[in-house]
C-alpha positions in Angstrom: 48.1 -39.6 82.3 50.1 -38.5 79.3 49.1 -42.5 77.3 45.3 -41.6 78.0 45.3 -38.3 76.7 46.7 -39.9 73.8 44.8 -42.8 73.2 40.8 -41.5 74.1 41.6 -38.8 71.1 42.5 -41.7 68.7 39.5 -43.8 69.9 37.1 -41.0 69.2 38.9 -40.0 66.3 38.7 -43.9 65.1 34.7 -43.4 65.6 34.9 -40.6 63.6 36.6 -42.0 60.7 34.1 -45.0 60.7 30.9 -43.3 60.2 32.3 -41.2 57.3 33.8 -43.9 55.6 30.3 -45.4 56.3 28.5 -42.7 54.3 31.2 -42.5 51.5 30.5 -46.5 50.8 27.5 -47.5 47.7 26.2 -50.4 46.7 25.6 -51.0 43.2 21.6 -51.4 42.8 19.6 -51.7 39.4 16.7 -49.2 39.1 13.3 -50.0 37.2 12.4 -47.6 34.8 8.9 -48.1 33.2 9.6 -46.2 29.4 6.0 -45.4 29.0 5.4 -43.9 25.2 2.3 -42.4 26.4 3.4 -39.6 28.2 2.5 -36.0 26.8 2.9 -32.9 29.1 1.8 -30.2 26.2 -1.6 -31.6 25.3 -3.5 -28.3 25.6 -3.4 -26.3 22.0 -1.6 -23.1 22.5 -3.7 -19.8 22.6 -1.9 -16.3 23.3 -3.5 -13.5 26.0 -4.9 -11.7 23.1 -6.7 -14.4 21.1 -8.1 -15.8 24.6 -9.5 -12.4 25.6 -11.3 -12.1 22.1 -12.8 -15.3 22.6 -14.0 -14.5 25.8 -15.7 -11.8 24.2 -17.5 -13.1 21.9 -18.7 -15.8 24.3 -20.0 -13.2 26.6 -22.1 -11.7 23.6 -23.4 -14.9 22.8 -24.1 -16.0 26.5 -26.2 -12.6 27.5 -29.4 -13.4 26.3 -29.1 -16.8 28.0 -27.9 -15.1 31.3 -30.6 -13.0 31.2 -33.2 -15.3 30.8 -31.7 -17.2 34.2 -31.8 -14.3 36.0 -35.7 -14.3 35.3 -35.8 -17.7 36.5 -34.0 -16.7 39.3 -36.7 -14.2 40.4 -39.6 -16.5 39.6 -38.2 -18.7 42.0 -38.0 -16.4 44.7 -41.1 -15.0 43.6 -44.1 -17.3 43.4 -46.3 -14.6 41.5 -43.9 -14.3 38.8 -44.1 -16.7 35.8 -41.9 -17.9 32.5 -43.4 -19.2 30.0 -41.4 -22.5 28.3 -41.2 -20.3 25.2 -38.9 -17.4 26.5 -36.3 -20.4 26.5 -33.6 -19.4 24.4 -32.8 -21.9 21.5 -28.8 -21.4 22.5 -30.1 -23.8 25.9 -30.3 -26.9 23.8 -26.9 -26.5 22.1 -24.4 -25.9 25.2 -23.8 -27.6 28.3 -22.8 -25.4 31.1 -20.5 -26.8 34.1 -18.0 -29.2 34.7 -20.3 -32.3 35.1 -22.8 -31.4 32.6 -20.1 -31.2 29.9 -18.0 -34.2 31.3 -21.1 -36.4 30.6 -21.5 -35.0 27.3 -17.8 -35.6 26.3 -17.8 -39.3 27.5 -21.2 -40.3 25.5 -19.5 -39.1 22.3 -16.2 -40.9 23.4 -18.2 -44.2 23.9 -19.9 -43.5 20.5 -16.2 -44.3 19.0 -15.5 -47.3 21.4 -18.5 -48.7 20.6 -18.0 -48.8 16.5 -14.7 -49.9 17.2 -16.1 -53.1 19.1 -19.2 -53.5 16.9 -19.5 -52.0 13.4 -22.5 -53.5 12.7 -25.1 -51.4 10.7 -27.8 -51.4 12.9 -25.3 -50.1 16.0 -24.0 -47.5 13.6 -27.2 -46.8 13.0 -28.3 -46.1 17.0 -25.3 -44.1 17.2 -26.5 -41.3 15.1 -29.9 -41.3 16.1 -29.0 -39.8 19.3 -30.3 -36.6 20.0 -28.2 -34.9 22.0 -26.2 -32.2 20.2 -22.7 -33.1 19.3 -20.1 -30.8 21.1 -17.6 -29.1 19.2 -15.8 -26.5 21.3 -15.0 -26.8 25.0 -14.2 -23.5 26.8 -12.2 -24.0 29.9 -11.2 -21.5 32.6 -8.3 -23.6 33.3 -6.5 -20.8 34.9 -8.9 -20.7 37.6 -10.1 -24.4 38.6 -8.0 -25.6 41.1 -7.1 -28.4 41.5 -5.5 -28.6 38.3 -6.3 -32.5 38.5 -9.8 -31.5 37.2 -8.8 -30.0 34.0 -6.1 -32.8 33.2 -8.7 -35.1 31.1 -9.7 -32.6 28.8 -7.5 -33.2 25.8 -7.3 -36.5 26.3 -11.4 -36.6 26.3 -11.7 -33.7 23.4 -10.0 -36.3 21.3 -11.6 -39.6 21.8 -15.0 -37.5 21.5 -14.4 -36.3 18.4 -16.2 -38.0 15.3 -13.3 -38.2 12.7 -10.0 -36.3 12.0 -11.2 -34.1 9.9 -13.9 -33.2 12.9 -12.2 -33.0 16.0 -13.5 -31.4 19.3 -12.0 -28.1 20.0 -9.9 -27.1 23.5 -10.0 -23.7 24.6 -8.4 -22.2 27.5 -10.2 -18.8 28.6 -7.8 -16.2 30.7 -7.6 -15.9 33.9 -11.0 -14.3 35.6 -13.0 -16.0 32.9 -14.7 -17.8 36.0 -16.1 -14.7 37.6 -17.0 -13.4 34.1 -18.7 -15.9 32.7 -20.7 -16.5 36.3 -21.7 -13.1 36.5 -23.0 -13.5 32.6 -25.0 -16.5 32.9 -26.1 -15.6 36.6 -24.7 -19.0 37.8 -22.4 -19.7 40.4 -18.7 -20.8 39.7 -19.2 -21.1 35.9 -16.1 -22.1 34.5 -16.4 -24.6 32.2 -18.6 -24.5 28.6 -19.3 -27.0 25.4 -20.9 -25.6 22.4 -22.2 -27.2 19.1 -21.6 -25.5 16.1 -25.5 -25.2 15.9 -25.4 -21.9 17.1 -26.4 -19.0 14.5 -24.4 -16.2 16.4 -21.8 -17.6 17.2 -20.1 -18.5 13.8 -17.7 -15.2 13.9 -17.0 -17.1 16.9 -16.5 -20.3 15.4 -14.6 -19.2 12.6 -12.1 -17.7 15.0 -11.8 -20.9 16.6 -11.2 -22.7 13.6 -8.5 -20.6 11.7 -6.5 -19.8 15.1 -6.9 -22.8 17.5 -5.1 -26.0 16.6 -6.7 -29.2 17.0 -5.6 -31.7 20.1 -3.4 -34.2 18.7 -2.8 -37.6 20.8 -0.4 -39.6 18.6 -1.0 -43.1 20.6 -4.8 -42.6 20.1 -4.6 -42.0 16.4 -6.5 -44.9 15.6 -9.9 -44.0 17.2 -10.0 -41.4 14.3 -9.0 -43.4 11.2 -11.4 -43.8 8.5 -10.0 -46.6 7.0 -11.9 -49.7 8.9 -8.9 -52.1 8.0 -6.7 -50.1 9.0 -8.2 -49.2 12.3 -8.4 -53.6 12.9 -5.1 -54.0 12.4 -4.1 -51.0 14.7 -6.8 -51.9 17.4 -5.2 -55.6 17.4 -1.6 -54.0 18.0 -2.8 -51.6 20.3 -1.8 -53.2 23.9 1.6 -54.0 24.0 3.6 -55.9 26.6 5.5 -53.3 29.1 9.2 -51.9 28.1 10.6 -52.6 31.7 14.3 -51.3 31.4 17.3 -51.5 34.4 19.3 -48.6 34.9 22.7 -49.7 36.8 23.2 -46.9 39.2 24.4 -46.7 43.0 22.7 -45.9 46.3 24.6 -44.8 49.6 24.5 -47.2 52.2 22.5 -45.7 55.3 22.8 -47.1 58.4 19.9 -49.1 60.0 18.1 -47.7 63.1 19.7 -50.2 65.8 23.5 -49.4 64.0 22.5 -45.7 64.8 21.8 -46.2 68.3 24.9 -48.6 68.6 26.5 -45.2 67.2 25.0 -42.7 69.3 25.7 -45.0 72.8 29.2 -45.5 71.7 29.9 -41.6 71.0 28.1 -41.0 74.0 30.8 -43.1 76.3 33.6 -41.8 74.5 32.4 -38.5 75.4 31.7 -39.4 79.0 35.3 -41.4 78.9 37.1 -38.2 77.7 34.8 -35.5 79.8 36.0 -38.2 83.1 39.9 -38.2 82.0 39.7 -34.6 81.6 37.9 -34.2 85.2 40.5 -36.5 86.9 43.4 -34.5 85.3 42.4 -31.4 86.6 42.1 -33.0 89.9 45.7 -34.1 90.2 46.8 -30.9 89.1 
């Protein structure tokens, strides 16, 4: 009875020893790492609480006559007797784009604008390129604080940049505080308003604008710097050098060696018997006692 007592502790004790050695022993492996030269966190220019909330200002003066003409059309709607005529539209509803969509679309025809000369600089396309009549956008106001997810609001610098015309012209980013949503909804009398693109066509708005201008830096996307040069030699040679095979580096590292799903069952039975095995010796030891 004494050599069992002795050996069942070793045996479990053996176990024991096994699986933590197990858990202390690494392989060597050799970990991809992708080094991408495009990645920028801080894309969105910096704008403190206090300019933010005079912006937001302004944009509410400028926005009220608009607002109240929608609320107008609001009640004509629900009021077939009452009529608008097309001339009480105010001039400001030309020059802005109101929503995320709207201003999304707006955005990406400038940005295609750009792609296009790059491909084609033929006279004619240059040409049809300014002969659109939509109004260029110059400042995009964003609520970012209060879209959510925040994966809508990610393209915006990106986009204010390749939708600019030249260097020296670039698409403004502003971020409005947080409750600039409910604000600028309950302004324009439409729902979940968060998201606005002006041109600089607007006669009110140039304190506005001049605000913008001295206080708000401009995006800057270094890897994209060739949409915006002005020098059409230069811009070849940077377009032909622009797509670039894939710096695919190995770190050497190590990675614990974790057990596979059968071994762990193997485990568990065999700690299971020893247990029975030492619970039994135990039982028939009190029994001869």
């Amino acid at each position: 009875m004494s050599d069992s007592r002795k050996n069942k502790p070793k045996a479990s004790n053996a176990i024991s020893g096994s699986l933590k050695d197990t858990e202390k022993r690494r392989r060597q492996v050799f970990k991809p790492i992708l080094d991408n030269p495009y990645t920028q966190t801080k894309l969105w220019p910096f704008i403190s609480p206090e300019l933010s909330n005079t912006i937001l200002e302004h944009l509410s003066q400028i926005l009220s006559n608009l607002g109240y003409y929608n609320g107008l059309l609001a009640e004509a709607k629900n009021n077939s007797s009452s009529k608008i005529k097309t001339t009480d539209i105010p001039e400001i509803r030309k020059e802005i784009t109101i929503g995320f969509n709207s201003t999304i679309k707006a955005l990406e025809t400038q940005a295609s604008r750009h792609r296009s000369r790059l491909v084609n600089r033929s006279k004619s396309h240059k040409k049809q390129c300014t002969s659109d009549s939509a109004p260029y956008i110059k400042y995009v106001f964003v609520a970012k604080y209060d879209i959510t997810p925040s994966l809508l609001t990610n393209p915006f610098p990106v986009l204010a940049y390749t939708s600019s015309t030249s260097a020296s012209d670039k698409v403004k980013l502003i971020q409005l505080p947080r409750g600039s949503m409910s604000r600028l909804s309950s302004i324009l009398k439409i729902e979940n308003t968060s998201i606005l693109g002006l041109s600089d066509n607007i006669e009110q708005a140039q304190a506005l604008y001049n605000i913008i201008e001295s206080e708000v830096k401009d995006v800057e996307v270094p890897w994209l710097s060739y949409l915006l040069s002005e020098n059409d030699q230069k811009v070849d040679q940077q377009v032909q050098g622009v797509f670039r095979k894939p710096a695919v580096k190995f770190l050497n590292t190590s990675a614990p060696i974790m057990a596979r799903k059968n071994d762990q069952k193997a485990t568990n039975k065999k700690r299971k018997v020893a247990a029975e095995a030492k619970d039994h010796v135990d039982e028939n030891k009190t029994k001869t006692k």
